[in-house]
N, C-alpha and C positions, 0 to 999 in steps of 0.2 A: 504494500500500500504506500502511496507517495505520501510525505508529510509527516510523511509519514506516507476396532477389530467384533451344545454346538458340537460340531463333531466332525470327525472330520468326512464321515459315514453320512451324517445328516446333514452337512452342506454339496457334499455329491451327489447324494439320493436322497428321495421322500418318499412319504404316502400320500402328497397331494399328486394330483393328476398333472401333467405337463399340460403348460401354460399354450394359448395361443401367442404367436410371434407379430399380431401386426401392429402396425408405425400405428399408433397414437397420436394423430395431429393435433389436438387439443385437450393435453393432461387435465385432468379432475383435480380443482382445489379446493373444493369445496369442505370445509371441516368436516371430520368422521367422529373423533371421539379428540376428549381431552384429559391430559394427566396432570397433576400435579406435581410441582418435584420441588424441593426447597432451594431455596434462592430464584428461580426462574418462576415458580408462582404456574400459573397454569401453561402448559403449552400445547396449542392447538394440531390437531394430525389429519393428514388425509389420510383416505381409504388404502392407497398404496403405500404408504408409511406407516399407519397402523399394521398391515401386512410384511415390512420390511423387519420391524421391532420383534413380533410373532415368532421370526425365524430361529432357530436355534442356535445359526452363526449370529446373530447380533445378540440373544439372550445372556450368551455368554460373558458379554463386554460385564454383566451386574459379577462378576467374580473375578475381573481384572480391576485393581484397584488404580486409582488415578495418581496416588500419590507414592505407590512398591510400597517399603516401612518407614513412611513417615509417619504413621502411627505408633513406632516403639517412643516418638517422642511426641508427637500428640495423639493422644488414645484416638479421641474422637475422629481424628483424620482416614474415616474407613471409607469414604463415596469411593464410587464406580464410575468406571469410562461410560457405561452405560445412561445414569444421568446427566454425566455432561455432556453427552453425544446431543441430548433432547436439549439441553440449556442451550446449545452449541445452533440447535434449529431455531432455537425462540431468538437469539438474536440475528442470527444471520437473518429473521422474519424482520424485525425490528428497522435491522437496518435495510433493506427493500424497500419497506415501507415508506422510509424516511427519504428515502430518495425521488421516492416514485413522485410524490407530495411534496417535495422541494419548491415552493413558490420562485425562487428567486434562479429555476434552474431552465435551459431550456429544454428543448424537446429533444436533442440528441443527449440529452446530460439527464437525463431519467429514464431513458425508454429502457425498459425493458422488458420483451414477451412472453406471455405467457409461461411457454414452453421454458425460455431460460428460468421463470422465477421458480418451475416444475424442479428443475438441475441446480439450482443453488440449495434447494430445501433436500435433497437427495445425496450433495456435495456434504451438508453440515450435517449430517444423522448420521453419513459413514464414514465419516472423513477420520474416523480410528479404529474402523472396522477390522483393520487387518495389525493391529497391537497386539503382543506377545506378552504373557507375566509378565511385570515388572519391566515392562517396555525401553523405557528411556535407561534404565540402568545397564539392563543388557544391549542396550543397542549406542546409542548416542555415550555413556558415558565408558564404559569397559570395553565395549567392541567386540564381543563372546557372539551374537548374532548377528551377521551382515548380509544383505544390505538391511538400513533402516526399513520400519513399515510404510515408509510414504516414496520407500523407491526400488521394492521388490517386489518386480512384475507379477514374477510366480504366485506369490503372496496374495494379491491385490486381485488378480486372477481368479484363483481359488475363492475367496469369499464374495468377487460378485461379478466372475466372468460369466461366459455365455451360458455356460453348463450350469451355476450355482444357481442355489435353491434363489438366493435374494438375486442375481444377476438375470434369472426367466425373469421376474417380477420388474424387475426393471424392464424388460424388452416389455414388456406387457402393458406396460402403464406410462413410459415418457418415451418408446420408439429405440431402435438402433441405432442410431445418430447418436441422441443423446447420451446413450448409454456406454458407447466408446466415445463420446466426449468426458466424460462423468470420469471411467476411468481413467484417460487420459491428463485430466486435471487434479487427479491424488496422485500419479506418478509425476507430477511434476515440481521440482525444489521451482524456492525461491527466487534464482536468479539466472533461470531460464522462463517466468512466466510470461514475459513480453513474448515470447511464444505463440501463446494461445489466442495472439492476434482480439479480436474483437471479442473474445469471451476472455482474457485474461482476468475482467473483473470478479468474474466468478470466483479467482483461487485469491483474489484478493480478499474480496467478505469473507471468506471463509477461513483461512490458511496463511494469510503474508502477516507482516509487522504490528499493523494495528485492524486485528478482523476478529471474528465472532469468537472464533474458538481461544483467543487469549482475553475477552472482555467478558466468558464465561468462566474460564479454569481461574483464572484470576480472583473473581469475589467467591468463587464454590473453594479454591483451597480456604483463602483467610477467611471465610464463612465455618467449615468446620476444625480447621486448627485454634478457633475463637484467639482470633488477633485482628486489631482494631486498625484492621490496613480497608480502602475505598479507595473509589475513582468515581470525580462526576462525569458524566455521559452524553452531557448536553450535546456535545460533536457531531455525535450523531446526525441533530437534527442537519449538519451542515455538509452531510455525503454529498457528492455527486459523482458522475460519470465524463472523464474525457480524453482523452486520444491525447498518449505520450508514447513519442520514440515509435508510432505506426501501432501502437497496442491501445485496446481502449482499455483504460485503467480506473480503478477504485480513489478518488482523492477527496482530503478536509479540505474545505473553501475557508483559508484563514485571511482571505483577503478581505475586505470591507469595502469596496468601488466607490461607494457614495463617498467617502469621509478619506478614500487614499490612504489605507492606514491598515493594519495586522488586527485581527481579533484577538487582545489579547486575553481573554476568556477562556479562546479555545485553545490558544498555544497553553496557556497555564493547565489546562485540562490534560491535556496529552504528555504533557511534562510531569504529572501526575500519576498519569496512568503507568506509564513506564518507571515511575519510582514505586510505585506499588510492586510493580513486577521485579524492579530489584530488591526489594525489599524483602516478598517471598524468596526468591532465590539464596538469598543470604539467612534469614531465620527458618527456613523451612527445605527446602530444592536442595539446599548443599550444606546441612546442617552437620557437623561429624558425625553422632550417632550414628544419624541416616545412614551418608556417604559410606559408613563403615563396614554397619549391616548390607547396606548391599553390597558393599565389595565382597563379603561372605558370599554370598548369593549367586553374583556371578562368578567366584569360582568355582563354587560346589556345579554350578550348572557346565562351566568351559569341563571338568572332570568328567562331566555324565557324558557328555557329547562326544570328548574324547574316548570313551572306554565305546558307545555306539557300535561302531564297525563289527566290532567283536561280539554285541549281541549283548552286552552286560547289564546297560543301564535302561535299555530301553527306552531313552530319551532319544529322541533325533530334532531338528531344526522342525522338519513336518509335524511330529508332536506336538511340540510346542504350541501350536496355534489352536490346538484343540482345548488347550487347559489354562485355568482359572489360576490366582496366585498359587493360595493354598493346597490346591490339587498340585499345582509345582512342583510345592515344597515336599507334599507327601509322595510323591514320587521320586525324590531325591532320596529322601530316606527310609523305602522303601525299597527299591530297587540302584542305587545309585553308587552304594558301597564306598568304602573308602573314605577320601577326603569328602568327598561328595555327599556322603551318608552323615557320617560325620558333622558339617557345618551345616546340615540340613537338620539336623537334629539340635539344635542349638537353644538353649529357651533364654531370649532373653530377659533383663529383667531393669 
């Protein structure tokens, strides 16, 4: 943005009937049912998103924990990728909104149809679909599983390529097109999204610098680590849409045209935001305890992986995607032996 993850069984096969395949020119948005979840307050679903939640590959996300053991230092710190996947939809909703409604914007700097608002709400419910236990620890900070989950095809594939239970549903309900746009725009980092040409905004709202998915992890960590970190959100109202570098991009209007001058409101706002965010990072993201216990973690897991080949641990990379933290862990020390067994069996205290 300028200015800024069930079985592995039940995601290749089911007992529902195989989907019709045809292009959906005009996705169904009409609300289907509503859930509650803390911090995000109600959030609205369509009918193919109530159906996407259903699946056993997304169900899963409720036993991947959002934060690995950050909980050995704040208890309460138990949420799941799972509601913040849905936190993750209500704002990326939010900010649509905001945009669509921008009085002060024009018509090429809000438009967006139907179909894309279909792939933006589709982008933010899966957009951690394909997270492994304790995700960022084994991937981003130890390097025990690679590639990351936002750039391993296979990965990303599997939970909602052509064949997967949630990847028919998609063909079903927002088209072909979309649906290799959809993946497309989770295997994309951040500094190739000028890429995605005229949908770049898409990976923007959802996934770049300042977008839904950190103005939701953001209040939902320091919500239940109960620390007295915020951001105001006013910015929001001042999204729009516009063509940077040949890409049409996600951007804050900090300008003020009438008066020549910086909102300095908004710059204060987003100066904010991002000290919240390092603020978690430092009491919370990289806390020693934490950092420590997981460095246990990834190596009991680098152990099992390594002993694999030979049949011992039963772990592989493809496992992995099948199981929940604590399922993790009881398979370390159940089958994992050795070091592996060992720090898997650890109680801290």
């Amino acid at each position: 943005m300028k200015s800024d993850e069930a079985t592995k069984a039940a995601d290749t096969g089911s007992q529902r009937p195989a989907l019709p395949l045809e292009f959906q020119k005009k996705p169904d948005l009409k609300p289907a049912k509503t859930l509650r979840v803390a911090v995000s307050g109600d959030v609205s679903l369509t009918q193919l998103e109530v159906d996407i939640i259903d699946t056993p590959a997304f169900q899963r996300l409720r036993r991947v924990r959002q934060l690995g053991t950050s909980h050995l230092v704040y208890p309460s710190a138990l949420h799941s990728r799972f509601e913040h996947s849905l936190g993750t939809l209500k704002i990326a909703c939010e900010m649509t909104s905001s945009i669509l409604s921008n009085p002060s914007s024009s018509r090429e700097e809000k438009d967006i149809p139907d179909d894309q608002l279909a792939l933006i709400r589709c982008v933010a419910l899966l957009h951690d679909i394909a997270h492994v236990p304790f995700g960022h620890t084994l991937e981003n900070e130890t390097y025990v599983v690679r590639p990351p989950h936002d750039e391993d095809e296979d990965r990303i594939e599997h939970f909602v390529g052509e064949d997967s239970v949630i990847g028919r549903l998609l063909l079903n309900g927002i088209g072909r097109d979309s649906h290799q746009l959809l993946r497309r725009i989770l295997l994309t980092p951040h500094k190739r999204v000028h890429e995605l040409g005229d949908r770049a905004y898409i990976s923007d709202i959802v996934k770049n610098t300042v977008c839904a998915d950190l103005l939701d992890y953001l209040r939902r960590d320091a919500y239940h680590c109960f620390l007295n970190l915020d951001y105001g959100d006013r910015f929001i109202k001042y999204l729009c849409l516009r063509r940077v570098d040949g890409a049409r991009r996600l951007v804050v209007r900090v300008w003020k045209e009438s008066e020549r001058r910086h909102r300095r409101d908004i710059l204060d706002e987003l100066v904010q935001l991002l000290w919240v965010r390092f603020s978690l990072a430092s009491m919370v993201y990289f806390h020693h305890a934490k950092t420590s216990s997981a460095a246990m973690i990834a190596r009991a897991v680098w152990a099992a992986l390594a002993q694999s080949p030979r049949g011992k641990s039963g772990l592989t990379k493809d496992k992995l995607r099948e199981l929940g933290d604590d399922e993790l862990l009881a398979t370390l020390a159940d089958k994992g032996g050795g070091v592996a067994g060992t720090l898997a069996t650890i109680r801290f205290t």
